[in-house]
C-alpha positions in Angstrom: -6.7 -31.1 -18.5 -3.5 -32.7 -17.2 -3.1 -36.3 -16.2 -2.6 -35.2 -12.3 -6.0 -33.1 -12.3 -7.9 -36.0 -14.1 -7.0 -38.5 -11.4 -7.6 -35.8 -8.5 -11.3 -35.2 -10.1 -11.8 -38.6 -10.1 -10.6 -39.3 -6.5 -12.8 -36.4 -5.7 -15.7 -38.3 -7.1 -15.1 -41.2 -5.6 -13.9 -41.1 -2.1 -17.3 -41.1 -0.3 -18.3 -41.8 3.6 -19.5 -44.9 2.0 -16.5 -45.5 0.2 -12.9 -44.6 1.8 -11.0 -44.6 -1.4 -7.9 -42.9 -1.8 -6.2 -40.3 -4.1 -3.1 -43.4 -4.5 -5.3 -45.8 -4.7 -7.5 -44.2 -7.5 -4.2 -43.0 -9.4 -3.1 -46.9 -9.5 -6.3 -47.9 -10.7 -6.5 -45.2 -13.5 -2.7 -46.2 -14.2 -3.5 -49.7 -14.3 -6.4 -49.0 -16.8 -4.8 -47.0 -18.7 -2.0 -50.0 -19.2 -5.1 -52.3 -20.2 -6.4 -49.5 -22.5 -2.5 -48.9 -23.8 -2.1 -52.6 -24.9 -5.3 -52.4 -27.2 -5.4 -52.0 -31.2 -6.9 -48.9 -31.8 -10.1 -50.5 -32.7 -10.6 -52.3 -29.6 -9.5 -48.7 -27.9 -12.1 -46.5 -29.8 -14.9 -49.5 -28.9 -13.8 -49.7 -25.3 -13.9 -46.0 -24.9 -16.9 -45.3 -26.3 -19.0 -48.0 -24.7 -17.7 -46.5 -21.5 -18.6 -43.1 -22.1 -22.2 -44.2 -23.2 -22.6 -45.7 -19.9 -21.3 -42.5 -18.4 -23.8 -40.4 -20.3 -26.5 -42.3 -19.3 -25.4 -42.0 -15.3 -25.5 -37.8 -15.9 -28.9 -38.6 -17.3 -28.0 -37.6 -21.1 
């Protein structure tokens, strides 16, 4: 998946009626994660990551 379709499918996840968020302002959040995520030791990175995903795993019910 390319960079600019990850940031689309998130924006397309998140801009609800409940929340107006958009595709510029996900993109600087994503960048501005990714530039936490980039100034990490890879340790830190792979813990980070992970945890995340586990808490995304359990949202999709898996």
């Amino acid at each position: 998946m390319k960079l600019t379709d990850f940031y689309n499918e998130v924006s397309r996840h998140t801009d609800t009626a409940k929340t107006a968020i958009t595709v510029a302002d996900t993109k600087r959040v994503l960048s501005e994660a990714f530039i936490v995520l980039a100034k990490m030791d890879a340790a830190e990175f792979a813990d980070t990551v992970s945890k995340g995903v586990a808490q995304a795993k359990k949202k999709l019910g898996k």
